[in-house]
Rosetta silent file (secondary structure, phi, psi, omega in degrees, C-alpha in Angstrom):
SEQUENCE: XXXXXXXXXXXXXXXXXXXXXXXXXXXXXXXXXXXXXXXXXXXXXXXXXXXXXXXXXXXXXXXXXXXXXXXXXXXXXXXXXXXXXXXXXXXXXXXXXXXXXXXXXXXXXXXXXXXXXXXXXXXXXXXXXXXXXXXXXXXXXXXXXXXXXXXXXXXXXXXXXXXXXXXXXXXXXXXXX
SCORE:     score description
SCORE:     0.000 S_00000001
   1 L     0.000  130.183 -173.470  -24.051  -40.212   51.528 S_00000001
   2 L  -102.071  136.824 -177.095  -20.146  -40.212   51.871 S_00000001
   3 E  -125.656  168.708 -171.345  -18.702  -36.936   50.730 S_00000001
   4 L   179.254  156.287  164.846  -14.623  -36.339   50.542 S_00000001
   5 L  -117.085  138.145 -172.046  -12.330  -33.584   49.191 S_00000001
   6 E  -147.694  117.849  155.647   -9.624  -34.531   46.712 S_00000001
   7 L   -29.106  -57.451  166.824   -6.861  -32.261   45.135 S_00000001
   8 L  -101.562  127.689  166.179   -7.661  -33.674   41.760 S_00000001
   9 L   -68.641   -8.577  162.109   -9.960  -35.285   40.064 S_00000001
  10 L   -96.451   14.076  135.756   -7.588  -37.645   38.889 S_00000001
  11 L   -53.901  -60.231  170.918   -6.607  -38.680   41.992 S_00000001
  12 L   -47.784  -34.316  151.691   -9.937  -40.426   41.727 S_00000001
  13 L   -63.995  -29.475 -155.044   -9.585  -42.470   39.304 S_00000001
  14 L  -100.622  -26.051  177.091   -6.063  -43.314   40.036 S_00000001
  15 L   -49.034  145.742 -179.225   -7.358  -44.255   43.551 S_00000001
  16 L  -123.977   46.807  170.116   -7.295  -47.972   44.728 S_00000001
  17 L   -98.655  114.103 -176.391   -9.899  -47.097   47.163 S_00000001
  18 L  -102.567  151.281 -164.653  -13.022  -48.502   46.139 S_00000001
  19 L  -118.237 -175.093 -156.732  -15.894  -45.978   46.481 S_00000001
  20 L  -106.450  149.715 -165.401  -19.627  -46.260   46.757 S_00000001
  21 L   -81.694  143.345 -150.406  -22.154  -45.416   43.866 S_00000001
  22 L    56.164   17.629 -177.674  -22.929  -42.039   45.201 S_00000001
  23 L   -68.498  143.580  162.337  -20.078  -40.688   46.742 S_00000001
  24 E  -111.933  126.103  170.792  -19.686  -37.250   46.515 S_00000001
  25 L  -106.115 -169.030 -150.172  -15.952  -35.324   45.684 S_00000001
  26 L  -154.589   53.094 -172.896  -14.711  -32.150   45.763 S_00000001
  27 E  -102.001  150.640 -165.314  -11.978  -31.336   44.033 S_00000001
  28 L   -71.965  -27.241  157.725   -9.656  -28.608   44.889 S_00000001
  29 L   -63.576  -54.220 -176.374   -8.371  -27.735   41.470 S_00000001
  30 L  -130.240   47.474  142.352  -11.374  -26.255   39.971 S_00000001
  31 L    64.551   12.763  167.741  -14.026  -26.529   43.281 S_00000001
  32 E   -82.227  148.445 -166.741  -16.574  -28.692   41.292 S_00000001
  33 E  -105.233  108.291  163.760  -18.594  -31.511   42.878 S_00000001
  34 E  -107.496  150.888  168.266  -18.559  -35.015   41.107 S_00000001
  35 E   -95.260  147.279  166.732  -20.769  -37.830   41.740 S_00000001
  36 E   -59.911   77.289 -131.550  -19.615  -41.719   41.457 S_00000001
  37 L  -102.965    8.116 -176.641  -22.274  -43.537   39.145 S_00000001
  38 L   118.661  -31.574 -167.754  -20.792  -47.299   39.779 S_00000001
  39 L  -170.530    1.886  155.349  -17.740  -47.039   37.340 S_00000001
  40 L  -125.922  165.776  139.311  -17.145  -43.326   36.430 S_00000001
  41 E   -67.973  126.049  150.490  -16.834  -39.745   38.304 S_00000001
  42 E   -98.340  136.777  150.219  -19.758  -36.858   36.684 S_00000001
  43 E   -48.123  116.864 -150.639  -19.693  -33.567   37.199 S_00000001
  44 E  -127.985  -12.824 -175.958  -22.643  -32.833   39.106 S_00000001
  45 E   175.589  164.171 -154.641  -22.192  -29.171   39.809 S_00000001
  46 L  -156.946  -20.427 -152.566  -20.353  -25.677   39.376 S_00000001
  47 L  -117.324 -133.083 -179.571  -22.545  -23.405   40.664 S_00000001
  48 L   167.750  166.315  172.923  -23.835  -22.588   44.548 S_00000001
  49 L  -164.305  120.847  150.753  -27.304  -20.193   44.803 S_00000001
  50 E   -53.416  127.590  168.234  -27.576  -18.030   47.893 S_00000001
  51 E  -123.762  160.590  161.635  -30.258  -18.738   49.804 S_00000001
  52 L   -34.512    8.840  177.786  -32.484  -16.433   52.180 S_00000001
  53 L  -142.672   41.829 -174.759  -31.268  -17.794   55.155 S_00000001
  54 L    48.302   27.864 -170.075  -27.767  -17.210   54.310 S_00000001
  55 E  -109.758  140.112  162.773  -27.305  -20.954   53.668 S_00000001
  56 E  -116.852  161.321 -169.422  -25.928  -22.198   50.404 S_00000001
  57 L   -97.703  138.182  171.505  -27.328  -25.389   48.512 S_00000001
  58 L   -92.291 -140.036 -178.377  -25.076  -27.297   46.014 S_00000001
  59 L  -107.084  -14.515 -145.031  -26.978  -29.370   43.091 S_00000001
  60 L  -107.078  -30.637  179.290  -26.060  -32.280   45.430 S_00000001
  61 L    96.476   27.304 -174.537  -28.805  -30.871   47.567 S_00000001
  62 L   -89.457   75.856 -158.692  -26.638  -30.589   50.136 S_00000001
  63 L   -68.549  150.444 -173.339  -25.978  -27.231   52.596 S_00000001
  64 H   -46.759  -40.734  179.940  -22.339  -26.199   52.945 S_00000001
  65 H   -64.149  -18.885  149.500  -22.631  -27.013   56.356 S_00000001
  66 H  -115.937   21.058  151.764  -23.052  -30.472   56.380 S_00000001
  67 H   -88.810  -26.507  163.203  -21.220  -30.662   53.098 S_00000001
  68 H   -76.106  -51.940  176.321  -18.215  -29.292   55.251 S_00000001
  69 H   -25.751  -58.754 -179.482  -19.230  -31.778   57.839 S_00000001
  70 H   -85.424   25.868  160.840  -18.491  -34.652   55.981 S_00000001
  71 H  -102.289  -55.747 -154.841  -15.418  -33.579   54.712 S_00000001
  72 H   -61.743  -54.103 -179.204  -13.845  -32.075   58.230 S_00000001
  73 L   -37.609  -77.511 -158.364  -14.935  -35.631   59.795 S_00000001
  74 L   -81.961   41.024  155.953  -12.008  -37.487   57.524 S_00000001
  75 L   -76.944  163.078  155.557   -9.399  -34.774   58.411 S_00000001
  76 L   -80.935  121.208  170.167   -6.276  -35.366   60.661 S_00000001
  77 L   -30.318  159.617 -146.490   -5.790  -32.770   63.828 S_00000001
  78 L  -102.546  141.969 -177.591   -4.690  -29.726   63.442 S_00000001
  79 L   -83.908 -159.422  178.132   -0.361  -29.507   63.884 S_00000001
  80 H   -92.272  -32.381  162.685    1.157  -27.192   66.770 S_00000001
  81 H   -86.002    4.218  144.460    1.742  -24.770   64.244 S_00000001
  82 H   -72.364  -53.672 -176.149   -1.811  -24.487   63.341 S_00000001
  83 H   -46.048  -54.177  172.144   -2.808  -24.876   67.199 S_00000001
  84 H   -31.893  -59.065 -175.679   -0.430  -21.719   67.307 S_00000001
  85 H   -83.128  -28.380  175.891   -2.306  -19.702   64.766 S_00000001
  86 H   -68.501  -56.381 -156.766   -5.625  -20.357   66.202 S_00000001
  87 H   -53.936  -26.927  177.950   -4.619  -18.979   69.921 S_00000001
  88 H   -48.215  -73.102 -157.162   -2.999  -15.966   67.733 S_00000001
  89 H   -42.496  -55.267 -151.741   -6.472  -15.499   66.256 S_00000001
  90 H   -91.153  -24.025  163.889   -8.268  -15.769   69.129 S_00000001
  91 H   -62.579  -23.661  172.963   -5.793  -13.364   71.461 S_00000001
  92 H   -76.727  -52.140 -168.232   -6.375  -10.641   68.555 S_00000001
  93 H   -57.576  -20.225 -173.159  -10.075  -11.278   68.937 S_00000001
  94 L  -112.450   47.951  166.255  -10.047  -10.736   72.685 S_00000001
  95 L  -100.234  -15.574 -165.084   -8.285   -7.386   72.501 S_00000001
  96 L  -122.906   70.723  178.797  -11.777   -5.739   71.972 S_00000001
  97 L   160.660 -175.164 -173.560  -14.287   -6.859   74.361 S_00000001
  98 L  -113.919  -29.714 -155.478  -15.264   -8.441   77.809 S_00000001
  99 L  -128.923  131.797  178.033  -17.450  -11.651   77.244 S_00000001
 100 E  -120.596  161.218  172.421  -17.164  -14.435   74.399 S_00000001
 101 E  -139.467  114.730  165.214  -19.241  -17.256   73.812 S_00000001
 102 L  -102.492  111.448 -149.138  -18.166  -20.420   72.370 S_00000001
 103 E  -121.185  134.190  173.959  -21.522  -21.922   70.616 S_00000001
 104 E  -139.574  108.573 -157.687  -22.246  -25.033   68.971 S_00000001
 105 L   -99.329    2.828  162.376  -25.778  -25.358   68.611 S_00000001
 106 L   -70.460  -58.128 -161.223  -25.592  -29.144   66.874 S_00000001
 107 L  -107.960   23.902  173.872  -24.010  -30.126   69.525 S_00000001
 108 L    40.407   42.554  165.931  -26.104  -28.029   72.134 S_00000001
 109 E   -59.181   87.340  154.004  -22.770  -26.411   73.166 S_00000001
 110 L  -141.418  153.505 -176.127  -22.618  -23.245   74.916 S_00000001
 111 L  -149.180  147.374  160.648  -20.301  -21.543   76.987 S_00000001
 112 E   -84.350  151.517  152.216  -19.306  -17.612   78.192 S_00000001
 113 L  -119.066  133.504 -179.661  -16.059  -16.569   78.624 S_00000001
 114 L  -111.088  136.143  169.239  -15.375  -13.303   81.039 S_00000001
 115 L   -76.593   71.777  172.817  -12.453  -11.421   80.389 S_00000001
 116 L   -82.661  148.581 -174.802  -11.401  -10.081   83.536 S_00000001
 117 L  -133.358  111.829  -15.792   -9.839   -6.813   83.839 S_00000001
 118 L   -35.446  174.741  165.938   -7.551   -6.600   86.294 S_00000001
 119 L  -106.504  120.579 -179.577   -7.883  -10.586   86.571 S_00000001
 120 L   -81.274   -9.972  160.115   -9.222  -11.223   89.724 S_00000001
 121 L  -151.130  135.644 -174.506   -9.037  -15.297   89.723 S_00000001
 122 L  -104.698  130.173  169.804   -7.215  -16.052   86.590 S_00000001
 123 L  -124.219  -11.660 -163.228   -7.584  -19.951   84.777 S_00000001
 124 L    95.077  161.700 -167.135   -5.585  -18.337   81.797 S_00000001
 125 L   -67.150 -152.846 -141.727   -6.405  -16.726   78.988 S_00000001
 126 H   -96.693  -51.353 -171.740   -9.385  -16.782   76.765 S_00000001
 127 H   -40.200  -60.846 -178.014   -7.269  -18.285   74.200 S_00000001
 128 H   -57.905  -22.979 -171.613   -5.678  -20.969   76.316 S_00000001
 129 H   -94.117  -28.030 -170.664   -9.079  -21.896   78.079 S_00000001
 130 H   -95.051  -49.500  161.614  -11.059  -22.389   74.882 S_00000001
 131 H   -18.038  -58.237 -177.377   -8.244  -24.424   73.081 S_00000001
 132 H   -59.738  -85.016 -179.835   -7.994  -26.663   76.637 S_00000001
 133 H   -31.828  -59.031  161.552  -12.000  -27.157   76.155 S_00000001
 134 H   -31.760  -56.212  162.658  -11.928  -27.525   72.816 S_00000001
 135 H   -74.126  -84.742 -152.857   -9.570  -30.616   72.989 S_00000001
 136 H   -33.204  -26.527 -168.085  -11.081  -31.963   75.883 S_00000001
 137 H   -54.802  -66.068 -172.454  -14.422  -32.172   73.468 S_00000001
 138 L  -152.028 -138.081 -175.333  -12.430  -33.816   70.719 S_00000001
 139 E  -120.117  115.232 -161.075   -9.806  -33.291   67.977 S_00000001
 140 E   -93.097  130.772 -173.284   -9.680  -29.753   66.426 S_00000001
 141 E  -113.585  -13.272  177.884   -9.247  -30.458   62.668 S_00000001
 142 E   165.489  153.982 -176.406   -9.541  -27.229   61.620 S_00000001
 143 E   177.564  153.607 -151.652  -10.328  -23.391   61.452 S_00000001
 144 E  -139.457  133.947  148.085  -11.398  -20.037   60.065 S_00000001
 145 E   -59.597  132.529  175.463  -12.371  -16.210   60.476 S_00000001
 146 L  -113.958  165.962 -168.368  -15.491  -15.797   58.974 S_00000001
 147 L   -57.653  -25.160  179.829  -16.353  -12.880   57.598 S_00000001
 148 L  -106.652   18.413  148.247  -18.445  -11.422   60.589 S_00000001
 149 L   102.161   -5.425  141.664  -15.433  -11.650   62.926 S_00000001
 150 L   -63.773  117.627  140.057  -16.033  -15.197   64.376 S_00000001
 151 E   -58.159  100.197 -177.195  -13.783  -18.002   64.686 S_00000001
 152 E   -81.594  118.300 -176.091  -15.132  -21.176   63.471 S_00000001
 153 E  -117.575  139.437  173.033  -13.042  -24.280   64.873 S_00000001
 154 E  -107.375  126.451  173.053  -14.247  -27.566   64.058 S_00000001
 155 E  -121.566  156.785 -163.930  -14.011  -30.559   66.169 S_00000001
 156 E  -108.199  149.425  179.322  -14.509  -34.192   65.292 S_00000001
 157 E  -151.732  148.197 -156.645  -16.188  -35.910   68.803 S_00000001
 158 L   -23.898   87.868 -179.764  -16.672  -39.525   68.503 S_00000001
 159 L    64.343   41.425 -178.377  -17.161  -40.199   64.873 S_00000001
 160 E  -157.777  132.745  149.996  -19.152  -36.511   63.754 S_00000001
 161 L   -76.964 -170.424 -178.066  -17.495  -33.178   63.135 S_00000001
 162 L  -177.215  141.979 -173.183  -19.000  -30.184   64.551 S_00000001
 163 L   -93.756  147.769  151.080  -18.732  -26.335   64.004 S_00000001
 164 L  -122.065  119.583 -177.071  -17.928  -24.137   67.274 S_00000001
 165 E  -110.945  137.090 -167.708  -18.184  -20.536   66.490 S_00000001
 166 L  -103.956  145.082 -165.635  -16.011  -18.467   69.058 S_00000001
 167 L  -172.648  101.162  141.287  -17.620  -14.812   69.373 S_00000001
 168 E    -0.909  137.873  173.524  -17.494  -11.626   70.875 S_00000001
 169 L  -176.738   57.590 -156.891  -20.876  -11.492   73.081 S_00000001
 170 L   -76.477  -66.677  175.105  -20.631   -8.215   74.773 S_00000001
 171 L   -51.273  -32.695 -176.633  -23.915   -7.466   73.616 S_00000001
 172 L  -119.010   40.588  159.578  -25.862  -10.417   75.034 S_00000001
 173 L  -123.634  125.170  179.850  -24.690   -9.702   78.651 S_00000001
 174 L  -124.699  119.539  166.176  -26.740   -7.479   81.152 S_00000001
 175 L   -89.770  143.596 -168.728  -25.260   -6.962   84.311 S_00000001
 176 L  -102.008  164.466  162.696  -27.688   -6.446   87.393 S_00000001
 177 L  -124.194    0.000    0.000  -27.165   -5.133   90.817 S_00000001
């Protein structure tokens, strides 16, 4: 199923892109999902329902998470002044803690980061080392605070997007002697 985001829905019509009987939009003026039927757009949904496992479902039958997928996949990288604003983000997040984890469990991703304090062998900071990884992956297309204090940066690696959530992980380290 091919999914896209479009400012307008009349960008879609207006398009000389020919689409696929099932396509799924987006559009950005009033957040509604239409499907393609062969020769029109329908409105296929408005709503979202919360589900118990904090996932939400469209009508499309879709979860936002691989309904973001296929959207983030036809983005363009992220500019220098976006690149900018993530390392901000992530230098405020690593004013409060020791140990981060950047986890992508699609793509059976995980990594710690230790904060040392003084730094006793330095690679640079947290920011600068998960940016450098990040692009080594792929192409960061894009990224958000979520509400529980994670960055999510999404990278596209060889034709799939992918969530990375950046995290405090303080909590899930026990030093030993």
């Amino acid at each position: 199923m091919n999914v896209f985001y479009t400012d307008t829905i009349g960008e879609l019509y207006n398009s000389p892109r020919k689409f696929k009987e099932g396509t799924i939009a987006i559009s950005g003026e009033d957040q509604k999902q239409y499907c393609y039927t062969g020769n029109e757009w329908v409105m296929i949904g408005t709503t979202t329902s919360s589900l118990s496992d904090n996932s939400t479902t469209f009508q499309t039958g879709m979860n936002l998470y691989d309904f973001n997928k296929n959207i983030m996949i036809q983005m363009d990288p992220i500019n220098e002044e976006e690149l900018n604003k993530l390392m901000s983000s992530i230098n405020e997040m690593s004013e409060y803690g020791m140990y981060y984890m950047l986890l992508c469990k699609d793509y059976n991703y995980y990594t710690i980061f230790h904060k040392n304090i003084p730094p006793i062998i330095s690679t640079g900071s947290i920011a600068s080392m998960v940016i450098i990884l990040c692009q080594e992956l792929g192409s960061i297309v894009g990224w958000e605070k979520n509400n529980d204090g994670a960055i999510e940066i999404w990278i596209n690696i060889d034709n799939e997007s992918y969530c990375f959530y950046l995290f405090q992980y303080d909590a899930g380290i026990v030093e030993c002697n």
